[in-house]
N, C-alpha and C positions, 0 to 999 in steps of 0.2 A: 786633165780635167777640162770642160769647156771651161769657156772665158768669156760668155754671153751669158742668158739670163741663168744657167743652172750651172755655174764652175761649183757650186756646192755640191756637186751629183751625188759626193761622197754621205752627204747626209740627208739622201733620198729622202727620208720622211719627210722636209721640210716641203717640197715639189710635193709629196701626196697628202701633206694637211692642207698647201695652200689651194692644190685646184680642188679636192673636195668638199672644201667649203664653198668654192663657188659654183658646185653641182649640188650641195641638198643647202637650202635653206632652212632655215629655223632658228630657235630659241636656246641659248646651250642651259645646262643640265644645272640646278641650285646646287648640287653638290659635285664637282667634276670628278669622272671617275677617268684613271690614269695608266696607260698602255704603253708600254716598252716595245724599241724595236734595234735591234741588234742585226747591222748587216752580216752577212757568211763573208768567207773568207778561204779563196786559194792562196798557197803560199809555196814559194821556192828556197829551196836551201841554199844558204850563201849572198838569199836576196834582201832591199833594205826591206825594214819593217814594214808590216801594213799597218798604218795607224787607223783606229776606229774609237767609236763612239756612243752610250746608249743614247740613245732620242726618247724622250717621255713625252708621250702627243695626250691632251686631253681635250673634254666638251667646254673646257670653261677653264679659266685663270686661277690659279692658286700656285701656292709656296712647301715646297718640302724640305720641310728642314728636321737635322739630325739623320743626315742620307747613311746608309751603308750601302755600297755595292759588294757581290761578290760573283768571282769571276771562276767558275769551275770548268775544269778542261781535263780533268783525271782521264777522260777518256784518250787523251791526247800526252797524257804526263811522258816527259823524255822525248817528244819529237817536236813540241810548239813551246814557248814562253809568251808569258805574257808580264809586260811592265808599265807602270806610272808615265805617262808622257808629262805631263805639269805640274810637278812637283806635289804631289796631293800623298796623303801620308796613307803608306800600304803597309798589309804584312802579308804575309804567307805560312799560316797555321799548317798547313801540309802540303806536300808535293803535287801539283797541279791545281792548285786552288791562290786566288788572291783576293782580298779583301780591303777596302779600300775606305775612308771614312771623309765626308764631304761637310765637316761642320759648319757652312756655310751658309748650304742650303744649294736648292735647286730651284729659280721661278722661272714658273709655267706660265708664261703669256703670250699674247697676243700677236702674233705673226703681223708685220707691216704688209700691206698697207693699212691703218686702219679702219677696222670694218670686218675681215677680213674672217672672222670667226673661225679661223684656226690657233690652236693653243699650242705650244711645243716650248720644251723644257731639254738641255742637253747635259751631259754628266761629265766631267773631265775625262779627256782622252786618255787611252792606254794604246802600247804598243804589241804588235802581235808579229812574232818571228817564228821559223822554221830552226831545230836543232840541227847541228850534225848529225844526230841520229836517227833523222826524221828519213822516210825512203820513197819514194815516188810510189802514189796509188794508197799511202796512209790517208786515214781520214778518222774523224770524230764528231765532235760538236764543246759547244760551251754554252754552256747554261749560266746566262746572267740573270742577277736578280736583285731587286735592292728591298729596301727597308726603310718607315722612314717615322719621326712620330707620328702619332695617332693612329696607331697599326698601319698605315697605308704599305701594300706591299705590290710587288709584280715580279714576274718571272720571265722571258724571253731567250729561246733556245736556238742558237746559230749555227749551221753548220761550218767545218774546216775540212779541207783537204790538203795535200802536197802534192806539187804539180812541177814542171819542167817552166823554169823561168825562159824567158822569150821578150824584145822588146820592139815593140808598134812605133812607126812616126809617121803621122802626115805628110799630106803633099803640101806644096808653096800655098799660102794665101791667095787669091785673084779675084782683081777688078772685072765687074762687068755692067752691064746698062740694059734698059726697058723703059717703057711707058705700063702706068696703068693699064692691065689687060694685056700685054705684051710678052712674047716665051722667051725663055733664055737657058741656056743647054751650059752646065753646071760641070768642072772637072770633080773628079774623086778618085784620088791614088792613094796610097799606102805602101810603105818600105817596108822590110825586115832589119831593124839596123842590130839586133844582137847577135849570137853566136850559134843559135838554133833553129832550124827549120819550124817556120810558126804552120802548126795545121789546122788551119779554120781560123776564122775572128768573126766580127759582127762590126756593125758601121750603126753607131744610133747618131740620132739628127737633133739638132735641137735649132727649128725655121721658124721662121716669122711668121705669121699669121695669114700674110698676103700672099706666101711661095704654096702655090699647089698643083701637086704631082699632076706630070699629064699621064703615065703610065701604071699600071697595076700588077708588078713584078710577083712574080711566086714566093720569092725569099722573102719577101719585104712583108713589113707590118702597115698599115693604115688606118686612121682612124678618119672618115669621109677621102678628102683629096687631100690630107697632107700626112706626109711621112712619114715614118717613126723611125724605122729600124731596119738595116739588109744583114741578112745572115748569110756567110760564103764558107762554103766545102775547100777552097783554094787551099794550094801550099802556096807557099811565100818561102824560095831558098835564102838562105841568109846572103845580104847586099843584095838580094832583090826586091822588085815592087813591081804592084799590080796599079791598074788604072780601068776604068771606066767612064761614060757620062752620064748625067740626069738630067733631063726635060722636064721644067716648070714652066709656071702660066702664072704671073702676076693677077691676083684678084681686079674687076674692075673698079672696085671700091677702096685700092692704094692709092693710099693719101702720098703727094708730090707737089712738088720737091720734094725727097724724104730718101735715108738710106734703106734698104733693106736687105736680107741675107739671113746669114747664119752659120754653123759648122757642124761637124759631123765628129765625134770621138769614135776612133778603131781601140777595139779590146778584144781577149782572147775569148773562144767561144765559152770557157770555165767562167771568167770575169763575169762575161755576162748572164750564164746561169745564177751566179753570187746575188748579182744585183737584182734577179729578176723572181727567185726560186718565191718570193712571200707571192706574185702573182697568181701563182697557178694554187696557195695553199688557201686562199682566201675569196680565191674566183675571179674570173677575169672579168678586165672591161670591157670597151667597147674599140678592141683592138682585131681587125682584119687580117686577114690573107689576101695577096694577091691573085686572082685568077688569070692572068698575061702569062708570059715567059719568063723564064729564070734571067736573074738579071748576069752577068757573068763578066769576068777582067778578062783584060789582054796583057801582056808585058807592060811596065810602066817607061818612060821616055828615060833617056838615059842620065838625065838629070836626077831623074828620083832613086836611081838606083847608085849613085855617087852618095845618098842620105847616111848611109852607116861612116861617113867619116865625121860626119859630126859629131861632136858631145850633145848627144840629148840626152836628157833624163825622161819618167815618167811623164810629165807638163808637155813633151811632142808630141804624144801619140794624137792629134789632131789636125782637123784643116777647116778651113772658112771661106766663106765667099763675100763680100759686098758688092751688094745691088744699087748701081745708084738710079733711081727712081724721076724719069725725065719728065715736064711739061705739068701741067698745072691741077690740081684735084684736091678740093677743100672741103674742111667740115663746117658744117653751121651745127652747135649745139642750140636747142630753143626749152628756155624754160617751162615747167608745166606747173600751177597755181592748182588751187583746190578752193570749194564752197560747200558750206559748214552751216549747218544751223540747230539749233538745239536751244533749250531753258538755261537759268544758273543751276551749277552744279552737274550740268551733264555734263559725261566727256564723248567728245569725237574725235573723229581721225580723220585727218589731212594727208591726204596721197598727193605726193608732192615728188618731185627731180627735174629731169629732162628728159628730152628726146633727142638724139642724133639725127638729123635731118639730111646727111648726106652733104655731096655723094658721096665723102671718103670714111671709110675707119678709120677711128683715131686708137695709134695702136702705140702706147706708150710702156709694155713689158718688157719690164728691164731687170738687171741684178739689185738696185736700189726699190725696188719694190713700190716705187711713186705711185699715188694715182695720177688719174691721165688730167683729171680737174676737182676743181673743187665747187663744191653750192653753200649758199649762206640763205640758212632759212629762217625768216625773220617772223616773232609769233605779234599773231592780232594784240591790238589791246582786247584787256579785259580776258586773257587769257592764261593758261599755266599749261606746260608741258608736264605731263607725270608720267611718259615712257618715249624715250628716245631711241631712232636706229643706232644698230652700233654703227662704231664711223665716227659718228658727229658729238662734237663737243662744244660748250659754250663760251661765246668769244666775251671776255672777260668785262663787266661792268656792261654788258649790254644785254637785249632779251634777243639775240642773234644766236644760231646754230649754224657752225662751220662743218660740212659733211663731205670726205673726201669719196672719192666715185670708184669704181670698177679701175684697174688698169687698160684695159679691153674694151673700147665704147664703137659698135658695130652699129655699121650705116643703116637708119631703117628703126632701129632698136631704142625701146625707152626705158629710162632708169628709174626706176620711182622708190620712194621709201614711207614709212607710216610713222606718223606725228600724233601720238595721242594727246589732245588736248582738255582741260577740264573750261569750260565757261566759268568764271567766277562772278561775270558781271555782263550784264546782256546787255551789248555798247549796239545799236545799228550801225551795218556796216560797217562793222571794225573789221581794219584790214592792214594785213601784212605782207609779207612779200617772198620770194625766192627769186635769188639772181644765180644762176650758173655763171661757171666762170669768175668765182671772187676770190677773191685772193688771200696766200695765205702764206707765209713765213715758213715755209717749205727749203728743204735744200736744193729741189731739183726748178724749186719757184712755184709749186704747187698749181696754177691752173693752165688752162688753154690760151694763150695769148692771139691764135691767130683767126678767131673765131671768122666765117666770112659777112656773116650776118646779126650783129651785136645788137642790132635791134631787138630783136626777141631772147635778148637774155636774161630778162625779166619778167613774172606773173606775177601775178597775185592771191594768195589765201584769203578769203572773204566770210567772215560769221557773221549770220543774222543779214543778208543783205537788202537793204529795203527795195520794194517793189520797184522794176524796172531801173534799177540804179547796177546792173550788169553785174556777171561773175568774175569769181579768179577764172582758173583755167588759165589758158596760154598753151600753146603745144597741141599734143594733141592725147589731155588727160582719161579721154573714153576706151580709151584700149584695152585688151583684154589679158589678163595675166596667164604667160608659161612660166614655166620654171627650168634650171638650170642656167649656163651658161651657153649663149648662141649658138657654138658647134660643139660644147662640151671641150674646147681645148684655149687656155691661154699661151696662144704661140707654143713655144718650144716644153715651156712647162706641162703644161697641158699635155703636150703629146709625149711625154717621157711616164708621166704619170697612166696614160693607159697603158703603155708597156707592161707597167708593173705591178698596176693594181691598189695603189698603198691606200685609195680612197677606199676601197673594200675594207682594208686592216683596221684602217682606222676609225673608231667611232661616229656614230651618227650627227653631224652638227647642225646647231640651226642658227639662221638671220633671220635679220627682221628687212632686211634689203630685197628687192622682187624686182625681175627682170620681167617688161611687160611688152608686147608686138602688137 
């Protein structure tokens, strides 16, 4: 599994609710309606189990409770099992069928960070094994489905196969160095440490946001200039390994002093059909081919191919780089205010954030799902909030809104969100405020500490402003709105996710958050 921002790989959906909600904005659904997704599944005889799980992705937050799941695999009966991985009370009414009962409940919420208007719900783990009787080239499917009160139901059909077990390990981890804007030429090896000649595997990438391919490999996926994915024809004899390198080019908007990098998980070319088969059912992304030459291995150094004396398990089939990020490249986040006017009793809307002012991205995607900062939007007197962005919540005993931001804040790029307000009392010139960068009781510390220009981390909201007594504003509030995410990919997630599509699978969602240029 990675060990950077997706070691969850295992529960893809979570990677394709979070960046498809940062690709369709909107509103989610008054009544959320609830989609199952059940990874496939190769398996080896003799091998450990593969644990799985259903993912319940929806448009909105809700609760299922009086869960049944049920796990049919008759098509597979005598060559697959499947069992309870945590302790959750099963039966099995008949031979290839399990049924399992979750009196607990299932809630459906909100994916960190919040804001984030992806919903996902997960179901206790079960275990999925190969029989002895099971023969290489068998195959079926499992048709999971649950149940839940208030009719809520779903169904989600997974494929199985049995396959020739084989085991993948990485090359060493390695330091290396750049400047903003700077190349750096990347190793990538792979051993065979098990007992079987592996034929074929895949190398998916999960990079930073600032690593961008300088090459355009035929095997490889892309999504603009950063990587996804190499697919290789290669054998790999066992106690062997292959090696190659990669040429990046550091963006010149990495932020520095700063680490950057990433890793690369090797899997068998099956594994990765598994992972990837809902892409092609549901319609792809915005996932390329290379037009260059095939990329191709040599032997790997003699070091990698001493790898099969180790004890690896599953957790090695990987490798990583760290970049460290030399000489000096900062952000100024600048607040953006808004000016309002209207009677009592109107409502308006205050388009309020920031702007990233450069020169660096601030590129803060991580496993803890932090945002990169936080804004405190403070309402005029004489005013009433009665729709707020998601995100933002009220800071206790005050008329303050704490609204956490994108993980992702790209240089050049403004953030803005919509404040509907009602006038209750038509004050001249009431005015309130928006400070980026305020603080918040976060684990990771919640905002930007290193801002290089804190001056402008403040505007102001202005209703009714009397003649010649100046606007909010701040920043630079006249910009005009796109939509989406700047390249459509958050780092590693982001590009894992057009591999596979899961934003297609998954229902339509909407913010009320709007990226504006």
């Amino acid at each position: 599994m990675f060990k950077h921002p997706i070691r969850w790989l295992a529960g893809l959906g979570a990677a394709g609710a979070l960046v498809a909600a940062s690709a369709t904005p909107a509103v989610a659904a008054a009544a959320p309606t609830v989609e199952p997704y059940f990874q496939d599944s190769t398996l080896a005889v003799g091998a450990a189990p593969t644990t799985r799980q259903l993912f319940l992705f929806a448009d909105g937050p809700t609760v299922l409770t009086d869960v049944s799941l049920r796990y049919d695999y008759r098509t597979l009966a005598g060559k697959i099992t499947i069992a309870p991985a945590d302790g959750q009370e099963c039966t099995a009414p008949e031979a290839g069928v399990l049924v399992c009962e979750d009196p607990f409940g299932i809630d459906i919420s909100e994916l960190p960070p919040l804001g984030s208007g992806s919903y996902r719900g997960v179901a206790e783990r079960v275990r999925i094994s190969a029989t002895e009787g099971a023969q290489l080239g068998d195959s079926g499917d499992i048709a999971v489905s649950y149940e839940a009160a208030g009719g809520q139901r779903g169904s989600y059909t997974s494929q199985v196969r049995i396959g020739e077990g084989v085991d993948l390990a990485g090359g060493p981890f390695t330091d290396h160095s750049a400047k903003p804007g700077g190349k750096v030429t990347l190793p990538l090896a792979v051993a065979n440490v098990g007992d079987r000649v592996v034929r074929g595997f895949v190398a998916v990438f999960d990079l930073r946001y600032s690593m961008r391919a300088t090459d355009r490999f035929s095997n490889c996926l892309y999504s603009g200039d950063h990587l996804l994915s190499c697919q290789f024809e290669e054998e790999i004899p066992v106690g062997e390994g292959l090696a190659t390198t990669l040429d990046f080019q550091l963006a010149r908007d990495t932020y520095a002093p700063s680490n950057q990098g990433g890793y690369a998980q090797f899997m068998t070319t099956a594994d990765f059909e598994d992972l990837t088969r809902v892409r092609t059912s549901v319609g792809r992304q915005t996932a390329t081919r290379g037009s260059g030459p095939k990329l191709t291995l040599a032997d790997a150094p003699s070091r990698m191919r001493q790898a099969d004396q180790t004890d690896v398990g599953p957790g090695y089939d990987y490798t990583g780089w760290n970049i460290k990020v030399t000489g000096t490249n900062g952000t100024d986040l600048a607040a953006i205010g808004d000016t309002l006017k209207g009677s009592a009793g109107a409502v308006v809307t205050a388009t309020v954030g920031f702007r990233n002012n450069g020169p660096a991205t601030l590129d803060k995607v991580n496993a803890d799902f932090e945002a990169a900062t936080h804004t405190d939007v403070e309402l005029p007197p004489g005013t009433t909030a009665v729709e707020i962005p998601a995100g933002c919540w009220l800071r206790q005993g005050t008329r303050t809104y704490l609204c956490a931001s994108e993980m992702l804040l790209v240089a050049g790029r403004s953030y803005t969100m919509e404040f509907r307000l009602r006038i209750d009392k038509v004050i001249p010139n009431a005015r309130g405020a928006v400070r980026v960068n305020a603080p918040c009781e976060c684990p990771s510390g919640g905002s930007f500490e290193d801002d290089i220009k804190p001056a402008n981390d403040k505007a102001t909201i202005v209703v009714n402003a009397r003649p010649g007594s100046g606007g909010g504003g701040g920043g630079d509030g006249g910009s005009l709105p796109i939509t989406g995410a700047p390249t459509g990919l958050l780092a590693g997630i982001g590009g894992l996710l057009f591999i596979v599509g899961m934003g297609g699978y998954l229902l339509a969602r909407r913010r009320t958050t709007r990226f504006t240029a």
